[in-house]
NUVOGU-953267 format. One record per residue: x, y, z of N, C-alpha, C, O in turn; residue number from 1. Coordinates in steps of 0.001 Angstrom, whole numbers, plus 500000, padded with zeros to 6 digits. Example, Ala and Ser with C-alpha at 12.3 -4.5 7.8 and 13.67 -1.06 7.14 Angstrom:
% residues 2
PT, 513190, 494310, 507800, 512300, 495500, 507800, 513200, 496700, 507800, 514236, 496681, 508465, 1
PT, 512850, 497750, 507080, 513670, 498940, 507140, 512900, 500030, 507870, 513409, 501138, 508039, 2
***
This chain:
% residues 113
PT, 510618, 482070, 518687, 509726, 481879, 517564, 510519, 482218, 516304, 511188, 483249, 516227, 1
PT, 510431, 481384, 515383, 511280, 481626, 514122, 510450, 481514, 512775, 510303, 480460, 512157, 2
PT, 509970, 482647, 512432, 509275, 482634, 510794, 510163, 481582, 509830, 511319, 481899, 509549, 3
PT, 509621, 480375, 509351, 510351, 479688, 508608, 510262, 479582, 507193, 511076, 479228, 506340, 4
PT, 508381, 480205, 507111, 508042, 479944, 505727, 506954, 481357, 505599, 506338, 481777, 506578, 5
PT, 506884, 481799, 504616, 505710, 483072, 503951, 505237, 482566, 503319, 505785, 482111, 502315, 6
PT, 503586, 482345, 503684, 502790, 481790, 502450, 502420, 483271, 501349, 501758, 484298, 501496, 7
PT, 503335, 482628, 500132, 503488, 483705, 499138, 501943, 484512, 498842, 501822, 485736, 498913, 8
PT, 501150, 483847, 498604, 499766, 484184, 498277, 499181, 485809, 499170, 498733, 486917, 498873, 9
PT, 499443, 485257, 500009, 499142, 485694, 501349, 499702, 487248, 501629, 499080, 488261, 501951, 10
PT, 501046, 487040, 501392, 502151, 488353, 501051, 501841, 489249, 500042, 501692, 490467, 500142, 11
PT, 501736, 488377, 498833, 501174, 489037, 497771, 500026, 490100, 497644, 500110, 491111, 496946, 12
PT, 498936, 489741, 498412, 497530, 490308, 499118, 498023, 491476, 499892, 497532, 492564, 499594, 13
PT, 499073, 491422, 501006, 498777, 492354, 501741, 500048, 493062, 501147, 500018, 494252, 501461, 14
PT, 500882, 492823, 500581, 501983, 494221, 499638, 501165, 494708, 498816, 501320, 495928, 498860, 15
PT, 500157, 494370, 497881, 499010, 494191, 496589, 498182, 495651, 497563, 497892, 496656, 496913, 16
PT, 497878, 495613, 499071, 497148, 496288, 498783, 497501, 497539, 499724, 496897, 498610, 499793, 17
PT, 498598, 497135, 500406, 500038, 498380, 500750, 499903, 499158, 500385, 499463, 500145, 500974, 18
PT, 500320, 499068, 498854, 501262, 499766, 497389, 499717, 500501, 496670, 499772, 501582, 496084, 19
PT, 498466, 499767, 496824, 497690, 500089, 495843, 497253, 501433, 497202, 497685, 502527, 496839, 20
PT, 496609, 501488, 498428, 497124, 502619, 499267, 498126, 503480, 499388, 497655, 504475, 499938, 21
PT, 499417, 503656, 499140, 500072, 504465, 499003, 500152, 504844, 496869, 500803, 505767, 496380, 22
PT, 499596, 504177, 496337, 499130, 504892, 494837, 498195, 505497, 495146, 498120, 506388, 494300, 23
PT, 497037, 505652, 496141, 496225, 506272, 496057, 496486, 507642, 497146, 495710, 508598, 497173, 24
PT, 497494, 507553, 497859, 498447, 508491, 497639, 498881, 509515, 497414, 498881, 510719, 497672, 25
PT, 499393, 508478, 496666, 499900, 509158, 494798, 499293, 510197, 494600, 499514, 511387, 494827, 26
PT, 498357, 509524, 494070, 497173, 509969, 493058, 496586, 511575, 493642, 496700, 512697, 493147, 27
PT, 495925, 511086, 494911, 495589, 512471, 495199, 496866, 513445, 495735, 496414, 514410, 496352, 28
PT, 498236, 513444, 495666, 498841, 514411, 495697, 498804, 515351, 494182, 498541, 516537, 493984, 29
PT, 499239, 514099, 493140, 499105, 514517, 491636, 498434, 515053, 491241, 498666, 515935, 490415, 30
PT, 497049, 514668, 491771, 495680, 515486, 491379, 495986, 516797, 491470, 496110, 517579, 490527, 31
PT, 496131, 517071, 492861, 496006, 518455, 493613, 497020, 519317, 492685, 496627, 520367, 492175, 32
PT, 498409, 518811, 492475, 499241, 519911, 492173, 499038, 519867, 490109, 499479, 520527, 489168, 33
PT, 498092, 518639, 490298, 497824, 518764, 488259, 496441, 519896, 488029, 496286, 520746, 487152, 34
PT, 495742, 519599, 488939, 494623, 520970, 489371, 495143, 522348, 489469, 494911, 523162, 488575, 35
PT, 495819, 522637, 490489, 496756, 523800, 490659, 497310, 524043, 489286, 496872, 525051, 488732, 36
PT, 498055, 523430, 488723, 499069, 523857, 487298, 497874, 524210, 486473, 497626, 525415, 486441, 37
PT, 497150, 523491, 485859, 496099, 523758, 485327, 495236, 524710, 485213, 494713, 525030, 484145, 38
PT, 494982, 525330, 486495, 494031, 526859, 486753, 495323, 527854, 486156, 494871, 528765, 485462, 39
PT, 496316, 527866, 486237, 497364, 528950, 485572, 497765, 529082, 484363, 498733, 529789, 484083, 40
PT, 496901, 528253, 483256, 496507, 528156, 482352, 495873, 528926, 481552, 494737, 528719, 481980, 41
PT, 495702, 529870, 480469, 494548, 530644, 479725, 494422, 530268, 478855, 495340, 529521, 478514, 42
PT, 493121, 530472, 477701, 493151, 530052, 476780, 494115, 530455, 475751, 494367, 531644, 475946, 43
PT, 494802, 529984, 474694, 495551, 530287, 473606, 494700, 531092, 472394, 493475, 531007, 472481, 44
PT, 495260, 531874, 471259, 494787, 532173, 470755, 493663, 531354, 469984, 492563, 531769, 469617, 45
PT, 494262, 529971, 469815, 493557, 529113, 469181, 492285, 528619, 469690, 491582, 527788, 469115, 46
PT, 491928, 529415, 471265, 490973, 528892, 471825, 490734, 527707, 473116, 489937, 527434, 474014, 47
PT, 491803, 527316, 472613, 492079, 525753, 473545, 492859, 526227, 474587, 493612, 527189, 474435, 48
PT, 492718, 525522, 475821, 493022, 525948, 476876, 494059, 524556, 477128, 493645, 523407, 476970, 49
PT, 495324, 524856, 477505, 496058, 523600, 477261, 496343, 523087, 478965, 497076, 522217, 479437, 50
PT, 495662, 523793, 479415, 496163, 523130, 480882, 494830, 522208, 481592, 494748, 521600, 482659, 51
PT, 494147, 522357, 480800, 492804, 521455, 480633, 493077, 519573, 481064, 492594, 518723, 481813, 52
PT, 494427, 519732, 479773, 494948, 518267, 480000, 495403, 518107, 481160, 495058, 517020, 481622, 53
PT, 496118, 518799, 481935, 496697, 518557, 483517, 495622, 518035, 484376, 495755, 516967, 484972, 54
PT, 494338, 518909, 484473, 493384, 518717, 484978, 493054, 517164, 484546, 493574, 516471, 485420, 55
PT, 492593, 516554, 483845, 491814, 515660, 483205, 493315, 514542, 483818, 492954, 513547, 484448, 56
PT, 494604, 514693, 483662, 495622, 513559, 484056, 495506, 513816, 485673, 495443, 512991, 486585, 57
PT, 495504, 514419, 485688, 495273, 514498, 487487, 494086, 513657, 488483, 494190, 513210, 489626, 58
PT, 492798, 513662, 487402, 492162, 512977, 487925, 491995, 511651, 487639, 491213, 510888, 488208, 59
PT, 492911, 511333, 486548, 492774, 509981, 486388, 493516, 509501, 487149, 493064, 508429, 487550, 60
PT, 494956, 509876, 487798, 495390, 509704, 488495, 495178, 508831, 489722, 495695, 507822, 490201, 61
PT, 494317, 509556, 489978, 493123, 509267, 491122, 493030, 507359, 490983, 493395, 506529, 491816, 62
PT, 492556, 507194, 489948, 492074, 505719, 489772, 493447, 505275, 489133, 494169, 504783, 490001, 63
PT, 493914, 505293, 488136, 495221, 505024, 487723, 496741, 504316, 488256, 497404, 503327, 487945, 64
PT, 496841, 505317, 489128, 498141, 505242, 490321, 497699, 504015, 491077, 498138, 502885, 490867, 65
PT, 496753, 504350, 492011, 496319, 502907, 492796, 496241, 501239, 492371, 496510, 500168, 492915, 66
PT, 495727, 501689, 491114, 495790, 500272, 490304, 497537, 499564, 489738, 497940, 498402, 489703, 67
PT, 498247, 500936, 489351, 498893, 500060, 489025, 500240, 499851, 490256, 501111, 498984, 490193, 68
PT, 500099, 500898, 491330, 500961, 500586, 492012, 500276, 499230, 492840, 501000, 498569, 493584, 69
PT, 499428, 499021, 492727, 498707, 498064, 493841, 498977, 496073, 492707, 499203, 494982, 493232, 70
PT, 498856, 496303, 491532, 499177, 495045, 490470, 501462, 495278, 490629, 502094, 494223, 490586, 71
PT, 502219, 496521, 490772, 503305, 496113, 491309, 503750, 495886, 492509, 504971, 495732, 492546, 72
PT, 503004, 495779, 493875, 502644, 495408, 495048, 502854, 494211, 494901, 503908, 493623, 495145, 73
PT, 501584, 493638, 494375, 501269, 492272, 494506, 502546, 491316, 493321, 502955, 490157, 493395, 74
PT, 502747, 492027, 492676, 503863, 491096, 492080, 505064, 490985, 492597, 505629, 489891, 492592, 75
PT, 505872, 492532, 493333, 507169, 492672, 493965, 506906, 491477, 495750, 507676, 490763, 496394, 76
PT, 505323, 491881, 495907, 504805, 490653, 497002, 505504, 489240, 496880, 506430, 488704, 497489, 77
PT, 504711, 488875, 495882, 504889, 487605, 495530, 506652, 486920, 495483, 507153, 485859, 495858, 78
PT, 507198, 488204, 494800, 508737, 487833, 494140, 509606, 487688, 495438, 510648, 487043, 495552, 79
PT, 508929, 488455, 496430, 509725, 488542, 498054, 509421, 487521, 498883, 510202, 487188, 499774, 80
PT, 507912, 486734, 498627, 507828, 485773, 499731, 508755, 484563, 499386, 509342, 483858, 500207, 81
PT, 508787, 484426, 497780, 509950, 483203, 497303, 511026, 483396, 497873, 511500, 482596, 498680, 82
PT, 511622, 484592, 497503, 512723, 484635, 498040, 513014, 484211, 499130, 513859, 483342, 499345, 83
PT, 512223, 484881, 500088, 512162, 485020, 501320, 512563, 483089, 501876, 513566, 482661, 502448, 84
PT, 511503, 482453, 501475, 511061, 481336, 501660, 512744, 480508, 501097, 513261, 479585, 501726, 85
PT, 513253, 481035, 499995, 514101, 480288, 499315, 515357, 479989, 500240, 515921, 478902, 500366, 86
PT, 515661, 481148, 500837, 516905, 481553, 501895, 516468, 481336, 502924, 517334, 480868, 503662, 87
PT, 515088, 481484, 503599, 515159, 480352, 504978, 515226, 479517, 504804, 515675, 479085, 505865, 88
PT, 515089, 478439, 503955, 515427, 476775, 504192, 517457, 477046, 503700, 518315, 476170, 503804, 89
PT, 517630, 478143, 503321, 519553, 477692, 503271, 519987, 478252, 504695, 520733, 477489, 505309, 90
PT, 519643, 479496, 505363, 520283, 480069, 506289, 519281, 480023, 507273, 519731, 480392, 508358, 91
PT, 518030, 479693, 507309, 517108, 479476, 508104, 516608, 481405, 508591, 517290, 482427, 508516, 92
PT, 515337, 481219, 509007, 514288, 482034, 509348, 514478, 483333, 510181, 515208, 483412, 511169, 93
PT, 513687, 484402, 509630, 513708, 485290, 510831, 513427, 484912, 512501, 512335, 484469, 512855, 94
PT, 514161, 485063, 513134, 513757, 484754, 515270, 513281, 486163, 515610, 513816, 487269, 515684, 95
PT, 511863, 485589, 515814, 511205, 486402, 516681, 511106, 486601, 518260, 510648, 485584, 518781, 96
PT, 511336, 487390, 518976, 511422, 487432, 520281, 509650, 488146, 520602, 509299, 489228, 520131, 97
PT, 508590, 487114, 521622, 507811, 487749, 521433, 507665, 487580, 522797, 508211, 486593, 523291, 98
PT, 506843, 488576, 523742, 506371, 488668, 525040, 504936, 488437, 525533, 504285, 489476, 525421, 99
PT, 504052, 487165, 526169, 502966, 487584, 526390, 503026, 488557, 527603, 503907, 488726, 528446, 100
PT, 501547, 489272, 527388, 500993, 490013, 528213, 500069, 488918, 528855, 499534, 487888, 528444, 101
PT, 500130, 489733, 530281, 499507, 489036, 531318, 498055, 490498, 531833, 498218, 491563, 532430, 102
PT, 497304, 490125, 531497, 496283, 490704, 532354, 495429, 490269, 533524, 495206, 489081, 533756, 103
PT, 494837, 491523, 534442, 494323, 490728, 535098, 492777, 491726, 535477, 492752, 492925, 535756, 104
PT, 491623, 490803, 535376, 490376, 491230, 535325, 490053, 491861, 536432, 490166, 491183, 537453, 105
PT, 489674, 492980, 536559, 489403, 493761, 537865, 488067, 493550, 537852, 487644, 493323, 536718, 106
PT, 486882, 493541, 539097, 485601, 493255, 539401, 485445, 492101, 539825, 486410, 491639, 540436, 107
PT, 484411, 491360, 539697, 483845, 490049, 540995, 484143, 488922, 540075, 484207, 489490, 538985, 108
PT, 484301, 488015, 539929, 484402, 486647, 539656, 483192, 485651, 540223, 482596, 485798, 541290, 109
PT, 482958, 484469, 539110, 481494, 483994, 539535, 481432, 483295, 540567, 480405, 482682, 540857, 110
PT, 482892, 483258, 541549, 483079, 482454, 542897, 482568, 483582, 543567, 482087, 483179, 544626, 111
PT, 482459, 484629, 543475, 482010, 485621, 544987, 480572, 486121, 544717, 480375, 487278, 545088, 112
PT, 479716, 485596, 544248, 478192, 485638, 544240, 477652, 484951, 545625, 476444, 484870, 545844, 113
***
């Protein structure tokens, strides 16, 4: 079996939503350790508590990271199935070596009624 062609679209979708899973990730590692930094924080004389902002980037994080690693997914997707596609028609396709499985149904069959 020899992959000859990647329908780009297709690639795009499932790197798109890879990347936007491992941003989300991301995100909640960032959170956690922008939470953490944040509580070690006191207020300043001025009142303002500056680790406030850690907190508040941490959770945007959350939504943030996923989105945009998941829109460079789907574009680094896309840029790989061309490729991909461009150099199998010069050097031709990945060869797949694949094995069926053979099973076999244990219990009665509708000949032994």
């Amino acid at each position: 079996m020899v992959i000859k062609k990647i329908e780009v679209a297709s690639m795009a979708k499932l790197s798109g939503a890879m990347y936007a899973t491992m941003g989300l990730l991301a995100g909640v590692i960032f959170s956690f350790f922008s939470l953490i930094s944040s509580s070690m924080f006191t207020r300043g004389q001025s009142g303002i508590n500056p680790g406030g902002m850690f907190g508040v980037l941490g959770v945007a994080s959350i939504i943030v990271l996923p989105i945009i690693y998941g829109i460079m997914g789907l574009v680094a997707g896309f840029i790989a199935a061309l490729i991909y596609n461009l150099f199998a028609k010069l050097v031709g396709g990945i060869k797949i070596q694949t094995e069926e499985e053979v099973s076999q149904v244990v219990g009665s069959s509708a000949s032994e009624k």
